[in-house]
N, C-alpha and C positions, 0 to 999 in steps of 0.2 A: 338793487340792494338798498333798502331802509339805513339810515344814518343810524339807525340801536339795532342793528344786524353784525355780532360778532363776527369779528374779519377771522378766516381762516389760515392757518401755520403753516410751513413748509417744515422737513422734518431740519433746516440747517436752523430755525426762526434763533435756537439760544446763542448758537455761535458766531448770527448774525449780529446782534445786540451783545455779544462779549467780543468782536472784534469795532465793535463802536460807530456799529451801523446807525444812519439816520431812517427809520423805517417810515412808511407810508402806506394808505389802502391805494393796491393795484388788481383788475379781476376780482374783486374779494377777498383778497389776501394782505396778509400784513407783509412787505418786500422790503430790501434795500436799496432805496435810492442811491445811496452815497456810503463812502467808509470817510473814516477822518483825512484820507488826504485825499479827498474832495475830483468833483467828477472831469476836470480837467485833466488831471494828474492821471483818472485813473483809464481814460481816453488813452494820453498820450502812453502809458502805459502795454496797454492792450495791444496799441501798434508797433509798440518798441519790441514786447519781449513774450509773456502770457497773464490773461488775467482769467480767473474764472469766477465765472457767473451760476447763479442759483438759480433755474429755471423748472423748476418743480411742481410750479404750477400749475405750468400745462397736461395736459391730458395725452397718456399713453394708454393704448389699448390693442389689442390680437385680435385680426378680423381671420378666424379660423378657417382650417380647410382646405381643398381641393379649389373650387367656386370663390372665395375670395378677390381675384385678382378680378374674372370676370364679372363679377357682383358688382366690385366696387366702381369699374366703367361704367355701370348706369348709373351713377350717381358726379361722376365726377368728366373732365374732362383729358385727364392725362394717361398715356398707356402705362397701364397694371400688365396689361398681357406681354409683352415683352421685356418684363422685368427679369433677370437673371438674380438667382439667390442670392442674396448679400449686396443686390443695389437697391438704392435710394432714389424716389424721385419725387418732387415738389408737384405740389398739384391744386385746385380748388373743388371746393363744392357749390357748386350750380343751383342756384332755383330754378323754377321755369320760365322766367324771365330773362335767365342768362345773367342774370348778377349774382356774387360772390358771396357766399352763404358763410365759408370759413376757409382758410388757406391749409394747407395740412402738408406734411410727408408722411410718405408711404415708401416703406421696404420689404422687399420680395424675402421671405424663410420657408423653411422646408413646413410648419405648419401654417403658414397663410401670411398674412401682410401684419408689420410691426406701423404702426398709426403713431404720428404724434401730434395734437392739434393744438390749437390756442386756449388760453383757460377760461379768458370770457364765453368761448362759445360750445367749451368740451360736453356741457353735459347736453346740449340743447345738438351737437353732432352726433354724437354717440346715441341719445334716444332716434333721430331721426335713421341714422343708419338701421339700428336695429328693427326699426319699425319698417325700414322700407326692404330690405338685406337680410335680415337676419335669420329667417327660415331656412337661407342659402347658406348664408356662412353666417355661424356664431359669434358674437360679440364677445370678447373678453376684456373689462376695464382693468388696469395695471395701477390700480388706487395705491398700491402699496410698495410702488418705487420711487424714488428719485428720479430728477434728473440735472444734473451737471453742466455745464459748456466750460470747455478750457479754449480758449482763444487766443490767439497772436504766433508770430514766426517763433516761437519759443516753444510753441507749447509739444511739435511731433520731438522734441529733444527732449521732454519731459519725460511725456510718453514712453517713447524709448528706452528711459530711465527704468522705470515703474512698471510697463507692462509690452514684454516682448513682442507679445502678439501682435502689437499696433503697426511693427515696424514696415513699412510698405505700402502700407496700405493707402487706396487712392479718396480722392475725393466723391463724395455719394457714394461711398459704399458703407456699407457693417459687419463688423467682426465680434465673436463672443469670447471674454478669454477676462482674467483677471488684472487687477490694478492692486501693487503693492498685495497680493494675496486675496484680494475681494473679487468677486465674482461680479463680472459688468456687460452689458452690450455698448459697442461704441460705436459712433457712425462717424466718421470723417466730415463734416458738416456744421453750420455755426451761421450766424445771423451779424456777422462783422463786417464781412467783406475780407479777413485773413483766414490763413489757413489755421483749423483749430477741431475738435470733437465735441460732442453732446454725447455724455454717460448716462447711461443708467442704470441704475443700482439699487437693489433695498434699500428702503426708505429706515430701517435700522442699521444698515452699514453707511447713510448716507455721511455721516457728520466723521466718522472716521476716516471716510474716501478725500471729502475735503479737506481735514487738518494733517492729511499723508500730502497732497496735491500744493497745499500754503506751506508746508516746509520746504517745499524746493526752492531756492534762492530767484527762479525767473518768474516765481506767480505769486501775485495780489491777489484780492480781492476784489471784483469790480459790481456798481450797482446798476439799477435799471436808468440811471441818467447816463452813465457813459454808454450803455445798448444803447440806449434813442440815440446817440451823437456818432455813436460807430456806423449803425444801419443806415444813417441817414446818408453818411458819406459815402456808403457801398451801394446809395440808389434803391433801397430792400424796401418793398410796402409793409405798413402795420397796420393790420386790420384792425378796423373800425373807422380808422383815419384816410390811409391811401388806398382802401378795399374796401368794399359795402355790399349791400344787396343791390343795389341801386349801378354796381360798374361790374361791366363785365371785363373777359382775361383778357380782352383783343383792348377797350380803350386802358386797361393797365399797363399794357407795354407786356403782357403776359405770355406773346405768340407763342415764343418758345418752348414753355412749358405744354404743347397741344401736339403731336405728334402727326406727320401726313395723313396716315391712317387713319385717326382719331375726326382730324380736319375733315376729309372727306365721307366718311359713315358717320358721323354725328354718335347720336344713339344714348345720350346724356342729357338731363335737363337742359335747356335753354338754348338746346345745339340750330335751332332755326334763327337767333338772334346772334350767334358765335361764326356762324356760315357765313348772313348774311353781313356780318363789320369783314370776316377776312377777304371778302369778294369784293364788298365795294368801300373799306375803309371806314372806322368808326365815327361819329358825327365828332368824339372830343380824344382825346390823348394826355397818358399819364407823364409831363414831361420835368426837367431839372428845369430850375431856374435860381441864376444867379445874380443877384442884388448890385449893385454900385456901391464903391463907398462900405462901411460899418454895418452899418444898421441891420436887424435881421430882421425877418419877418415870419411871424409864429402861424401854427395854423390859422386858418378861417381870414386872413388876409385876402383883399379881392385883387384879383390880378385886372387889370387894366388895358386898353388899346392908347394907340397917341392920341386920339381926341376924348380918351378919359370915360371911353363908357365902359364897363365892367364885362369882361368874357373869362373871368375862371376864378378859380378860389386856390389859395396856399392849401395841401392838406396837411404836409409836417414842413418843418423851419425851425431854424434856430441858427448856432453859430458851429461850423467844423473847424475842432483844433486842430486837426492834419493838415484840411485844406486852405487852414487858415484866413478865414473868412467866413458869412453869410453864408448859407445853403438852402434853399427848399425845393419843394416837388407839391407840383399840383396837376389841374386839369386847364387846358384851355383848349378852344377850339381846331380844329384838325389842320386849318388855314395858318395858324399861328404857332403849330408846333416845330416847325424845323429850327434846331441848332443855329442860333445866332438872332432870331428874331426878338427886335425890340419889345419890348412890352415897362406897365409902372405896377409899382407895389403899393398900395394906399398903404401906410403905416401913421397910425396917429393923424389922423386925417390929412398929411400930405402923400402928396406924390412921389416916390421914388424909383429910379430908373435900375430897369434889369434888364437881362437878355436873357430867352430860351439859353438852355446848355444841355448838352449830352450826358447822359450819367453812364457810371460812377461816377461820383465826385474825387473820390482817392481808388486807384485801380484795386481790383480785386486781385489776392495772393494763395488763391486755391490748390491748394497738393492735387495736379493731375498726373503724375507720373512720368 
């Protein structure tokens, strides 16, 4: 996008700038970084109680039908076919390369799979699906809803408050049923690392679902600086950063999301380069790494051996208020990834010492029932 390329609104954008948002271009959008009490606050916040977030401008859309589920296995690498209605599951899209085209959820409904993808790469998924899919199963883009995240231990008490239907309900899954009288789909699900939901809702109810949702006494406002500092502590990739075209799900630490089935029939782009890292282990690894001392170390930092020659790069870093300290996650060689191995951070062209570490950095608080 052109620097004289009008940034695009979410439909919260007035009430984001009447609660005295600092706004900024994200995806091509104009977003809230921050509210006035500022991205620390609204961190520590998130983990204390609920905050919610305006995520609107990601890309929701109905891949229609019957074919649906099977359609979208050729393009992806997670099982659609064993989906039961009203579950949710994380998945990517594949080149032939076997590198990460865009990260996505996908949930099983009685007419086809509800899609929610990243905004950077919604229009450039949604044409490729249609183009590759879409004679099977219909595309339908959802231009004209919101969508929400309520976040933190706080927030199924909210819920519960607001909208009965939520009450039970587990982690990945979706339920349809109203908020305060509005009409929503919610998914048990969030990009935190706590347990929390992702609403959606007309984009003409949206601003009323939020100023029903900020009058409950346990929920702020939060911006896209305290997401980056939440996900980062929950170990979560953000594409473009800790996800490319260039890395596939096996060097992202992604097995999980691949199902036996799936592993062994292939039958998706780049499943000869997806087979062959599960068989014989990826050349590099998506791993935690934490810092000595202060200092953080932002992306594009080079990760270092003891005699100083360069084998990985920081993809995100900065500083986690929970974990209290320095946090990043990069790439280093597969020889160097186990938990506890030394490694330096060139920062400002000195050397600083870290060690591999295990993620999450703050444990995960997911409602499984």
């Amino acid at each position: 996008m052109s620097d004289d390329t009008p940034l695009k609104t979410t439909p919260l954008d007035a009430l984001h700038r009447a609660l005295g948002a600092k706004m900024v271009p994200f995806a091509g959008y104009a977003m809230p970084v921050q509210y006035p009490m500022g991205i620390l606050n609204e961190h520590l916040h998130a983990r204390a109680a609920a905050g919610l977030f305006d995520v609107s401008h990601m890309g929701q859309a109905i891949l229609a039908g019957a074919e649906a589920a099977a359609a979208l296995e050729t393009m992806v690498p997670g099982d659609q076919l064993a989906l039961k209605e009203g579950a949710t599951r994380y998945t990517q899209l594949t080149n032939d390369e076997g590198g990460i085209l865009d990260d996505l959820m996908a949930t099983k409904r009685a007419d086809g799979l509800y899609l929610v993808v990243n905004a950077a790469c919604k229009d450039a998924d949604f044409a490729r699906i249609e183009a590759k899919i879409g004679a099977r199963a219909p595309l339908r883009r959802l231009d004209d809803r919101a969508l929400l995240a309520l976040q933190g231990p706080q927030a199924a008490a909210v819920m519960a408050r607001l909208a009965p239907d939520s009450v039970g309900q587990k982690f990945m899954t979706l339920r349809e049923g109203t908020i305060g009288g509005i009409a929503c789909l919610f998914t048990r699900s969030g990009y935190t690392g706590e347990d929390g939901y992702e609403i959606s809702v007309p984009a003409a109810e949206a601003e009323k679902l939020a100023k029903l949702l900020l009058a409950e006494p346990e929920v702020k406002p939060i911006g896209l600086g305290a997401r980056d500092s939440l996900r980062l502590e929950a170990g979560l990739c953000l594409y473009g950063h800790d996800i490319d075209t260039t890395t596939s799900p096996i060097e992202a630490d992604l097995v999980w999301s691949i199902s036996k089935r799936r592993r062994a029939e292939g039958g998706f782009p780049g499943a000869a380069r997806v087979q062959r890292e599960l068989a014989q282990g990826p050349a590099r690894k998506r791993v935690g790494i934490l810092p000595e001392g202060r200092a953080p170390a932002r992306e594009g930092t080079e990760v270092v051996d003891a005699a100083g020659a360069k084998i990985g790069v920081v993809t995100s870093g900065g500083f986690g208020p929970t974990a209290n300290g320095p946090i990043c996650m990069g790439y280093v060689p597969a020889a160097f990834a186990a938990p506890g191995t030394p490694v330096g951070l060139v920062v400002r062209g000195k050397t600083l010492p870290a060690k591999i570490a295990g993620m999450p950095f703050v444990p995960h608080r997911y409602f499984r029932g």
